[in-house]
mmCIF file as gemmi writes it, N, C-alpha and C atoms, coordinates in Angstrom:
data_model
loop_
_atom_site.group_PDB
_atom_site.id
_atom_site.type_symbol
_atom_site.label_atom_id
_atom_site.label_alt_id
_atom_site.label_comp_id
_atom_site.label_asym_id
_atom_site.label_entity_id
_atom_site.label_seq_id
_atom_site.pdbx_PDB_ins_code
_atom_site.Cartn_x
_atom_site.Cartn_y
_atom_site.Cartn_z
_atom_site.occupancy
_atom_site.B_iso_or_equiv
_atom_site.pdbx_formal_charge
_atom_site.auth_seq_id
_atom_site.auth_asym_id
_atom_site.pdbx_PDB_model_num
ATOM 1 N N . UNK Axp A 1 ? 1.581 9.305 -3.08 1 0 ? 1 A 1
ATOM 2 C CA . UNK Axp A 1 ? 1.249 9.288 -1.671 1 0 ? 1 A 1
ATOM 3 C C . UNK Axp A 1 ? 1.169 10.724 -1.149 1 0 ? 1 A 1
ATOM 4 N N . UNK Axp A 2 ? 2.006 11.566 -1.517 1 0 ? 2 A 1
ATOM 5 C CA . UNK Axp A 2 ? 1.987 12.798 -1.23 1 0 ? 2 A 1
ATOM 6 C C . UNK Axp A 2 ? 0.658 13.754 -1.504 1 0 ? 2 A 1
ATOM 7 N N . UNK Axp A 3 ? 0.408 13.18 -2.817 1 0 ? 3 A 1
ATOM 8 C CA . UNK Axp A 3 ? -0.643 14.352 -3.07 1 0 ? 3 A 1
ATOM 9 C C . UNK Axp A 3 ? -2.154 13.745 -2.443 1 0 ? 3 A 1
ATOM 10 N N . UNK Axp A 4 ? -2.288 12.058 -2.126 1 0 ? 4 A 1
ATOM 11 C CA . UNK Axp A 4 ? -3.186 11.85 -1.42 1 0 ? 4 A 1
ATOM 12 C C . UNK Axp A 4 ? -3.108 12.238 -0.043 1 0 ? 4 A 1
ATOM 13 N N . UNK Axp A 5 ? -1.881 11.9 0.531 1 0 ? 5 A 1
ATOM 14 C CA . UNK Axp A 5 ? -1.937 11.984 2.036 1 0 ? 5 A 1
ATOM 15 C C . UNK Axp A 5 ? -1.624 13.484 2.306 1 0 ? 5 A 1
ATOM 16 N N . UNK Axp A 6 ? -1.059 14.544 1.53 1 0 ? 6 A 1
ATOM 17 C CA . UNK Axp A 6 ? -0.707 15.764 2.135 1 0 ? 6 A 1
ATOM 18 C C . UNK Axp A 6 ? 0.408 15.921 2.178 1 0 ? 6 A 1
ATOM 19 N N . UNK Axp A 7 ? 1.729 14.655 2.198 1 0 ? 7 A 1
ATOM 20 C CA . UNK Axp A 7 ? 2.825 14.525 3.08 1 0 ? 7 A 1
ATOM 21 C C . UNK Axp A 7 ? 3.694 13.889 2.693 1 0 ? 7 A 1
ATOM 22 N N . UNK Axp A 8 ? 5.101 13.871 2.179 1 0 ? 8 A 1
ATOM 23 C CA . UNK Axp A 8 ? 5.861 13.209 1.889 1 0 ? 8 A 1
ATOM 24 C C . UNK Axp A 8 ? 5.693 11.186 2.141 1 0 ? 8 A 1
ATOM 25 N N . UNK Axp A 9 ? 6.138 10.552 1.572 1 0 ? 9 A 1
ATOM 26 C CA . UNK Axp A 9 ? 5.685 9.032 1.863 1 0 ? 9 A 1
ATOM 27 C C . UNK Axp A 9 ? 7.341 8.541 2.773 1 0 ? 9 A 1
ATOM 28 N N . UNK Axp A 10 ? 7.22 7.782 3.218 1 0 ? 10 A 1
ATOM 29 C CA . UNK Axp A 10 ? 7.919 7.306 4.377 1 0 ? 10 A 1
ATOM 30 C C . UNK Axp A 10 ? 8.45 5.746 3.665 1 0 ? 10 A 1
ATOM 31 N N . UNK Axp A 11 ? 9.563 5.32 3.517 1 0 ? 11 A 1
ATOM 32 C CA . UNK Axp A 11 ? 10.001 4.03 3.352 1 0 ? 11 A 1
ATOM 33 C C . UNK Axp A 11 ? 10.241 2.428 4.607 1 0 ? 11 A 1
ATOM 34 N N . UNK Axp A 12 ? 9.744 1.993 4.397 1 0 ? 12 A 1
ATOM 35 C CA . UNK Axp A 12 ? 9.351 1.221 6.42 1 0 ? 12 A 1
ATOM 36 C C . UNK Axp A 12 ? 9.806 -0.228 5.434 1 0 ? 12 A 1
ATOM 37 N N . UNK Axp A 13 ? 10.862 -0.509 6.373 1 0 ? 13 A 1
ATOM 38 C CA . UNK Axp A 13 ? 10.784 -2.418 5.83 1 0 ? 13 A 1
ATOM 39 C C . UNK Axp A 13 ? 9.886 -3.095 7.457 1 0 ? 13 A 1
ATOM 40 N N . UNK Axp A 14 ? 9.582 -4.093 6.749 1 0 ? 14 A 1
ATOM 41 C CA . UNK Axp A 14 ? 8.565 -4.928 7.559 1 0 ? 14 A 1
ATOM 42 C C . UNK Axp A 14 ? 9.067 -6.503 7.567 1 0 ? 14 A 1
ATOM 43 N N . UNK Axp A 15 ? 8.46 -7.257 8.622 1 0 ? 15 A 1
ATOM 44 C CA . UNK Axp A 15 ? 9.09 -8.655 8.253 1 0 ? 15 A 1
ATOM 45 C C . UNK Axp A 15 ? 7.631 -9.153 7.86 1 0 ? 15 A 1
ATOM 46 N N . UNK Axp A 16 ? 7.349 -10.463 7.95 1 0 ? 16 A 1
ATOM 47 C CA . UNK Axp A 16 ? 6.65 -11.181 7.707 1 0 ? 16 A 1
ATOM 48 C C . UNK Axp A 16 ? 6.066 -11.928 6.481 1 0 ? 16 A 1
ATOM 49 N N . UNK Axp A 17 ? 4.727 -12.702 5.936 1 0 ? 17 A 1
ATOM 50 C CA . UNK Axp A 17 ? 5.016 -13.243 4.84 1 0 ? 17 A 1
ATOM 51 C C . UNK Axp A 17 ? 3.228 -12.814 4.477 1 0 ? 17 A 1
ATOM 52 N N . UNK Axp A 18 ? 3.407 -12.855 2.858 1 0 ? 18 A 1
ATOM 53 C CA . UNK Axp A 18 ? 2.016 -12.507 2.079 1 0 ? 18 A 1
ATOM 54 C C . UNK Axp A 18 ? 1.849 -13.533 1.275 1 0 ? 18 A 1
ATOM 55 N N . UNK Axp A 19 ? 0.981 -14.347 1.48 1 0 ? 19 A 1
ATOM 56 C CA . UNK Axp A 19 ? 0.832 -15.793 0.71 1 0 ? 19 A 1
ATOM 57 C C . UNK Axp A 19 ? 0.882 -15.265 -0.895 1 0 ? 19 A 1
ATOM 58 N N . UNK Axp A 20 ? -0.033 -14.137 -1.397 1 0 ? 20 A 1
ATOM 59 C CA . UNK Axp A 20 ? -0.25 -13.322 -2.95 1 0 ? 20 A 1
ATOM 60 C C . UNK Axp A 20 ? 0.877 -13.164 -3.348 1 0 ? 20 A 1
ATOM 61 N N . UNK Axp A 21 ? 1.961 -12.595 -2.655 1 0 ? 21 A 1
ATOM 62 C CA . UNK Axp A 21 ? 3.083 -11.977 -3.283 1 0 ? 21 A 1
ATOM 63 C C . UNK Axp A 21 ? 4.108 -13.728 -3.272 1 0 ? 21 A 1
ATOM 64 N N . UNK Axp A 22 ? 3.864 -14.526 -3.047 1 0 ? 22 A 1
ATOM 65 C CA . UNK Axp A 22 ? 4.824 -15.621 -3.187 1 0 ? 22 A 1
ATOM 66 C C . UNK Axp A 22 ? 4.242 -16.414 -4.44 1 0 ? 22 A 1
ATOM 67 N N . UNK Axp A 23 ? 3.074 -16.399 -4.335 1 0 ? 23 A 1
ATOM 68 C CA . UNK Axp A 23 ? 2.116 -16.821 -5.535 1 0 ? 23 A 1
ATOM 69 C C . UNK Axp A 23 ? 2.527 -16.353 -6.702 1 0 ? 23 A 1
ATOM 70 N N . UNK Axp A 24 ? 2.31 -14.588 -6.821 1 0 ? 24 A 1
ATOM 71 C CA . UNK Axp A 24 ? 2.913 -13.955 -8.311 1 0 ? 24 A 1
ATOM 72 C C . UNK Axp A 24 ? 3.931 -14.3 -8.649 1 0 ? 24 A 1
ATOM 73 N N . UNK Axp A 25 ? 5.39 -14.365 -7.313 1 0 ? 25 A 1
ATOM 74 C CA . UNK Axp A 25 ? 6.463 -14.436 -7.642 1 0 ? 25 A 1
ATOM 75 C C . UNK Axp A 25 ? 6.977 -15.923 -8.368 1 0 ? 25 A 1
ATOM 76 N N . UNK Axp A 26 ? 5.829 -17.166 -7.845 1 0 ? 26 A 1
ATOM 77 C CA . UNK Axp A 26 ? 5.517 -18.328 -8.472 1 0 ? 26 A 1
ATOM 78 C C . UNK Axp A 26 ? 5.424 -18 -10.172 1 0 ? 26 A 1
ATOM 79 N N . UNK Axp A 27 ? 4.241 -17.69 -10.509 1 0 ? 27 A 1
ATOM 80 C CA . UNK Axp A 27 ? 4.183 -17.139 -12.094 1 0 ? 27 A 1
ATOM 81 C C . UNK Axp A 27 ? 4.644 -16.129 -12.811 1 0 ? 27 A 1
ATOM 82 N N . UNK Axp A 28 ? 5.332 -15.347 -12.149 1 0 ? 28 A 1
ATOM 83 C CA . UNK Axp A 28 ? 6.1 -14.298 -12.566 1 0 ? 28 A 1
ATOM 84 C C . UNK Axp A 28 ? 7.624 -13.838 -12.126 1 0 ? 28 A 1
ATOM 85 N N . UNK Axp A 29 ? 8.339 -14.814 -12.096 1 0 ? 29 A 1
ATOM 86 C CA . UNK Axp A 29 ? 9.589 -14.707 -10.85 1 0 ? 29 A 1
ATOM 87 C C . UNK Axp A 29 ? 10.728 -13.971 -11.335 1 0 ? 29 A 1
ATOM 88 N N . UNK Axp A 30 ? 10.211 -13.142 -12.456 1 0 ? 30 A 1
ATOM 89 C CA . UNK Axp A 30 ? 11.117 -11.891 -12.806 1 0 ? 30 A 1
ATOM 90 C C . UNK Axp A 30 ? 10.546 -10.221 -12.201 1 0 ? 30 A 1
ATOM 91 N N . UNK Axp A 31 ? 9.179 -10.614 -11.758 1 0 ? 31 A 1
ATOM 92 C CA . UNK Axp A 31 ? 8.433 -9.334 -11.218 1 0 ? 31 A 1
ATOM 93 C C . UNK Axp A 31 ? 8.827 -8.648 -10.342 1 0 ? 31 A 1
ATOM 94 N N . UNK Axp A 32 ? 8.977 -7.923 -10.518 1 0 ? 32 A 1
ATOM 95 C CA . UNK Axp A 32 ? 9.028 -6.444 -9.388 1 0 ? 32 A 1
ATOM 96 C C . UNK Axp A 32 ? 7.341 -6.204 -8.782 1 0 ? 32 A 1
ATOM 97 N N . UNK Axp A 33 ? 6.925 -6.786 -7.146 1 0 ? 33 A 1
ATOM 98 C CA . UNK Axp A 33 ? 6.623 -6.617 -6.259 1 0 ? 33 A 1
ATOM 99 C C . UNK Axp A 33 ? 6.208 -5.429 -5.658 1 0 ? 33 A 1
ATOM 100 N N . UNK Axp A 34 ? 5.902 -4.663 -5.532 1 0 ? 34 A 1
ATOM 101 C CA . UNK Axp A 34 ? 5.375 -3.372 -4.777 1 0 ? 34 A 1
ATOM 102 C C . UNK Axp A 34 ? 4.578 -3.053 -3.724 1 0 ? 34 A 1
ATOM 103 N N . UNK Axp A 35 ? 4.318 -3.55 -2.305 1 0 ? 35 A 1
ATOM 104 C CA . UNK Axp A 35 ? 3.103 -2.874 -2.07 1 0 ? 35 A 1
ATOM 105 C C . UNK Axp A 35 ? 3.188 -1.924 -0.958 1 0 ? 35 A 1
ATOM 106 N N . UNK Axp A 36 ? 2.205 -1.298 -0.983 1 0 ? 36 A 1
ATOM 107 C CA . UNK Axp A 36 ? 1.862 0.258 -0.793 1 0 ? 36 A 1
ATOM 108 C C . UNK Axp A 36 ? 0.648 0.115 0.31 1 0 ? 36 A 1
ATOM 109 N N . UNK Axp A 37 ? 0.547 0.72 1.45 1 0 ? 37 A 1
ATOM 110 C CA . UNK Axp A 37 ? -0.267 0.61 1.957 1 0 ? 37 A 1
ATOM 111 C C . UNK Axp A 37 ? -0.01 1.98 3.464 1 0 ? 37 A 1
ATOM 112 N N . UNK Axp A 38 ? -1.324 2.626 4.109 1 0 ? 38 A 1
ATOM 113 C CA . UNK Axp A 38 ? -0.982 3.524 4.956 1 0 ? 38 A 1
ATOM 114 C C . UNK Axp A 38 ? -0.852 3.116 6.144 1 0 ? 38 A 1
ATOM 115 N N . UNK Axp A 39 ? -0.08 3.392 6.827 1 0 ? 39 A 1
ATOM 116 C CA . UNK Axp A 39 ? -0.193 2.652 8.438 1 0 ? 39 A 1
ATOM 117 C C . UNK Axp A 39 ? -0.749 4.188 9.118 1 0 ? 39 A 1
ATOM 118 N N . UNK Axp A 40 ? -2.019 3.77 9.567 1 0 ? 40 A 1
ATOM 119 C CA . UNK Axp A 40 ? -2.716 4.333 10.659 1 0 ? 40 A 1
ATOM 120 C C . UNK Axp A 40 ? -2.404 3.817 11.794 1 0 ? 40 A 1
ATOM 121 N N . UNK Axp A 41 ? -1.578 5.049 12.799 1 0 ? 41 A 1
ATOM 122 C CA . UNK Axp A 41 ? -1.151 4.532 14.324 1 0 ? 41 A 1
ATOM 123 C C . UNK Axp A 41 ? -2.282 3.954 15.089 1 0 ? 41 A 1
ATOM 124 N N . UNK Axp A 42 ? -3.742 4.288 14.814 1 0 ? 42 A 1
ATOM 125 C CA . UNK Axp A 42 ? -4.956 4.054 15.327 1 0 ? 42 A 1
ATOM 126 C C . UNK Axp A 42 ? -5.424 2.93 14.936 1 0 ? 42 A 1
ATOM 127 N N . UNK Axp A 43 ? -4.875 2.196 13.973 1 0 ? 43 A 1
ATOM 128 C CA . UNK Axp A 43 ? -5.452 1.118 13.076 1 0 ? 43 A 1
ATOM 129 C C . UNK Axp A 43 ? -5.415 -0.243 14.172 1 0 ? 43 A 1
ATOM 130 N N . UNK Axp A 44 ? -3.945 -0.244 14.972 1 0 ? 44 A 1
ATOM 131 C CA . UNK Axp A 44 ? -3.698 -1.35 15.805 1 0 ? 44 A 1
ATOM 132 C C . UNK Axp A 44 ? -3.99 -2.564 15.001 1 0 ? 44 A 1
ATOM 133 N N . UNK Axp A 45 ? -3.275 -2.376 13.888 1 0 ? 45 A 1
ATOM 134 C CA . UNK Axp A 45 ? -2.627 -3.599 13.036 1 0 ? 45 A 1
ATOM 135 C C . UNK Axp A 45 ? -2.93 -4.906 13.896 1 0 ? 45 A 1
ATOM 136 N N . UNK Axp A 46 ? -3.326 -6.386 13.295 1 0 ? 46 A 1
ATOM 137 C CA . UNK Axp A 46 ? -3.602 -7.5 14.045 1 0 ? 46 A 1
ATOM 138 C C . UNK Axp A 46 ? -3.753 -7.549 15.062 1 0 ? 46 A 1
ATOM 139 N N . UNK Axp A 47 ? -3.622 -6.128 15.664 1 0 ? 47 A 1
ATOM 140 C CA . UNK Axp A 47 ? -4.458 -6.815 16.994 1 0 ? 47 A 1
ATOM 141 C C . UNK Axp A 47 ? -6.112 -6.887 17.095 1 0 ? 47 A 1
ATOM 142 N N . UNK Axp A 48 ? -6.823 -7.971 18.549 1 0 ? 48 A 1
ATOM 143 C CA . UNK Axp A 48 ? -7.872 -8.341 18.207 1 0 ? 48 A 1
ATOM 144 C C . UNK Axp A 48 ? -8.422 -7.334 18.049 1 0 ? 48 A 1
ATOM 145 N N . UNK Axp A 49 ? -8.159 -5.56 18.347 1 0 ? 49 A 1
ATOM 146 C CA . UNK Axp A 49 ? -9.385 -4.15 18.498 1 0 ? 49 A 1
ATOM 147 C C . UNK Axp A 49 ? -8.649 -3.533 17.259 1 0 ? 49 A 1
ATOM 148 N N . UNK Axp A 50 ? -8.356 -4.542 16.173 1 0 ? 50 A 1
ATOM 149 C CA . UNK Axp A 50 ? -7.509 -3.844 15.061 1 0 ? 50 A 1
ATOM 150 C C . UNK Axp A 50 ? -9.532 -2.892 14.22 1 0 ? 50 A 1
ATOM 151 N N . UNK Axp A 51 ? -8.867 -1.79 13.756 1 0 ? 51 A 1
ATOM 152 C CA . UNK Axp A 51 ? -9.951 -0.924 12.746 1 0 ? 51 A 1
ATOM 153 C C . UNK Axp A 51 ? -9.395 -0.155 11.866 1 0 ? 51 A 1
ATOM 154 N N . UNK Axp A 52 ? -10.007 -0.237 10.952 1 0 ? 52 A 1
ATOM 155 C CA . UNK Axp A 52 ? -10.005 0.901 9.761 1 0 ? 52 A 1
ATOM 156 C C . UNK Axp A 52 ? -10.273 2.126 9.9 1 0 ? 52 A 1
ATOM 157 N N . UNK Axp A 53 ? -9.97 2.779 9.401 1 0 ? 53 A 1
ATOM 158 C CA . UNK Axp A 53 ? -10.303 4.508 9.617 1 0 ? 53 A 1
ATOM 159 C C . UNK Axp A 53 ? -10.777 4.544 7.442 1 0 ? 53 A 1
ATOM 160 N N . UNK Axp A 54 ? -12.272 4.752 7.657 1 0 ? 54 A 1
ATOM 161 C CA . UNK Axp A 54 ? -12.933 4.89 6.262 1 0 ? 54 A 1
ATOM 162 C C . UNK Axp A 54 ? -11.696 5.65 5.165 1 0 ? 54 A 1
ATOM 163 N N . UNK Axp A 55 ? -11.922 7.196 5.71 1 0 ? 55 A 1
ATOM 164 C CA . UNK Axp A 55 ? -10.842 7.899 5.464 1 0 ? 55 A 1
ATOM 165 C C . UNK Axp A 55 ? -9.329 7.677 5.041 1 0 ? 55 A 1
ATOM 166 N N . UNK Axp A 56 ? -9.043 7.159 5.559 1 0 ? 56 A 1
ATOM 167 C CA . UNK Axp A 56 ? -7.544 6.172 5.405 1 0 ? 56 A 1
ATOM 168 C C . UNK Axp A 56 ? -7.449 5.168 3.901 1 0 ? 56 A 1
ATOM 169 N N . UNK Axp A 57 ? -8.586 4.423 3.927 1 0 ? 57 A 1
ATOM 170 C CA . UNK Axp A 57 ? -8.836 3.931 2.908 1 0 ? 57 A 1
ATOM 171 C C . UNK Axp A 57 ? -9.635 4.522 1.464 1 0 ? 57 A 1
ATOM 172 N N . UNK Axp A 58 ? -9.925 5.849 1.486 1 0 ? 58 A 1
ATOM 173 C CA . UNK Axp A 58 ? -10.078 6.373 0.486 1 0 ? 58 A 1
ATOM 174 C C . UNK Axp A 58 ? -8.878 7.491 -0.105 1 0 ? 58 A 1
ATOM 175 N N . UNK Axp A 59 ? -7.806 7.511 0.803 1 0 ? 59 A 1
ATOM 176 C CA . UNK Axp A 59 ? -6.742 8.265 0.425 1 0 ? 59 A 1
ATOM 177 C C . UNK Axp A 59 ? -5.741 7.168 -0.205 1 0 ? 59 A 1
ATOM 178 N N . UNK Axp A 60 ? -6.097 6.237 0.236 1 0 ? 60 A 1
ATOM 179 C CA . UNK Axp A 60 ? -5.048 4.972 -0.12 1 0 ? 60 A 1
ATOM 180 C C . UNK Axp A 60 ? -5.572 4.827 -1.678 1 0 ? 60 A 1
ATOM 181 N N . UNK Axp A 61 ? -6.643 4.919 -1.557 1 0 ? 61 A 1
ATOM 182 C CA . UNK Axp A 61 ? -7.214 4.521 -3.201 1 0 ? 61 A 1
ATOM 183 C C . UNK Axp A 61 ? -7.094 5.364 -4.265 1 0 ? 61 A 1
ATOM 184 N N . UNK Axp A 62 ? -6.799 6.74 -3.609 1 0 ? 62 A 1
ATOM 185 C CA . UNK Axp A 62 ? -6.521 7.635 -4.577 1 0 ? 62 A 1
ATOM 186 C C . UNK Axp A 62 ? -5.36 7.82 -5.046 1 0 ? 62 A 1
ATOM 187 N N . UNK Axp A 63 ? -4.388 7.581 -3.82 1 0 ? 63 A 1
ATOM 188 C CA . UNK Axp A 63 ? -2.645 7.229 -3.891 1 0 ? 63 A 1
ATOM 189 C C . UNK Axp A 63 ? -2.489 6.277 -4.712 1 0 ? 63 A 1
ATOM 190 N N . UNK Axp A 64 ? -3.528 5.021 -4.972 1 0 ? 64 A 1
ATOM 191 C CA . UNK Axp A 64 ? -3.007 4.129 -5.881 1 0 ? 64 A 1
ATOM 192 C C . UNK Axp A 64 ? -3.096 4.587 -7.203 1 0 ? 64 A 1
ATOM 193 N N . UNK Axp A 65 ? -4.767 5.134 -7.331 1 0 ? 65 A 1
ATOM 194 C CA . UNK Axp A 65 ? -5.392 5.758 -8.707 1 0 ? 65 A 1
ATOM 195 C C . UNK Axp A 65 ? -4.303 6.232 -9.217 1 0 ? 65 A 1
ATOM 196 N N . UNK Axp A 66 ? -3 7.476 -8.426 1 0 ? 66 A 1
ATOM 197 C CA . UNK Axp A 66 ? -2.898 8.067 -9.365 1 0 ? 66 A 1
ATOM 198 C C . UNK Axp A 66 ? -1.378 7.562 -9.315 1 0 ? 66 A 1
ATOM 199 N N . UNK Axp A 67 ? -0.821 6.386 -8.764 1 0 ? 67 A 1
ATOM 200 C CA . UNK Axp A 67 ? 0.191 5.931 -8.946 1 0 ? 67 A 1
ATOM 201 C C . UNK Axp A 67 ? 0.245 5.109 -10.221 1 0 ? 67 A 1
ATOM 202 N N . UNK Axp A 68 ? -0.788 4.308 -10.435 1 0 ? 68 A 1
ATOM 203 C CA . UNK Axp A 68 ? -1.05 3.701 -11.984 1 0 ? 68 A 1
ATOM 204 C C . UNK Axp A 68 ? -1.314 4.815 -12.83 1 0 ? 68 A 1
ATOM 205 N N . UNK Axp A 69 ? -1.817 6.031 -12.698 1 0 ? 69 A 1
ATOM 206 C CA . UNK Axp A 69 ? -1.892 6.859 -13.78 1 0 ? 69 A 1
ATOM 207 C C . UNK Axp A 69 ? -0.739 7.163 -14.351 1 0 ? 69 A 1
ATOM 208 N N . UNK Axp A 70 ? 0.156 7.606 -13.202 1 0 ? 70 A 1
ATOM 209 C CA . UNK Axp A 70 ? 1.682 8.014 -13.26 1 0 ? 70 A 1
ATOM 210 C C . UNK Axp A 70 ? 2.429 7.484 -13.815 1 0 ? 70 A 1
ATOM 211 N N . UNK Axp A 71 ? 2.431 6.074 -13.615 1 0 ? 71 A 1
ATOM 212 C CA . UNK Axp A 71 ? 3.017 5.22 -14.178 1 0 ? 71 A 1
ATOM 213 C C . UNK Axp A 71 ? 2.519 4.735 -15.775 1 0 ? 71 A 1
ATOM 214 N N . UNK Axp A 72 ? 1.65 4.829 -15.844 1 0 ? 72 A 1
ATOM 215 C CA . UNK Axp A 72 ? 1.125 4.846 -17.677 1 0 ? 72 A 1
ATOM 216 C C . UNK Axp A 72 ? 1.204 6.312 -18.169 1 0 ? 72 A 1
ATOM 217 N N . UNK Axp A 73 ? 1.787 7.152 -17.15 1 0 ? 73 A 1
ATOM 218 C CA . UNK Axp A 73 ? 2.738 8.5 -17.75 1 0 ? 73 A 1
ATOM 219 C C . UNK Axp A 73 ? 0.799 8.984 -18.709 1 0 ? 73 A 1
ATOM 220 N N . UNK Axp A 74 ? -0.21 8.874 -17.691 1 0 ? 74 A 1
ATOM 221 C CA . UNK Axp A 74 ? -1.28 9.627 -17.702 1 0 ? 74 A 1
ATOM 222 C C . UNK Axp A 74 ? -1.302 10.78 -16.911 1 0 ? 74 A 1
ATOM 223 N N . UNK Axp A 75 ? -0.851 11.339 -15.92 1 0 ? 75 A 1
ATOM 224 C CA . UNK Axp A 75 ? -1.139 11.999 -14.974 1 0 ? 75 A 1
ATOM 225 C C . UNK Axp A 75 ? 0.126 13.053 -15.093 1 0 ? 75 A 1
């Protein structure tokens, strides 16, 4: 996250529910769960004038790229 975003990454608990992640945990209920995602203050999350910032989502993709690299101890 750092080397995509510039900036140290931030730890945030959240409530709510992700139908995917109850699913895996269905076929995989020893898995370790992860997800990763940027909160843009501008994004206005569910609400109805909720938007993306392009940008936002190509740093996210690179944060992931090189979190799987990292993790297969490629990078």
């Amino acid at each position: 996250m750092e080397t995509a975003f510039g900036k140290a990454a931030e730890g945030s608990g959240e409530g709510g529910s992700i139908p995917l992640v109850a699913a895996l945990q269905q076929v995989a209920p020893h898995a370790q769960v992860i997800l990763m995602g940027a909160k843009d203050p501008a994004a206005l999350i569910h609400a109805p004038n909720e938007s993306v910032d392009l940008g936002e989502v190509q740093r996210m993709v690179l944060a992931e790229a090189l979190f799987m690299a990292r993790l297969g101890g490629g990078v």
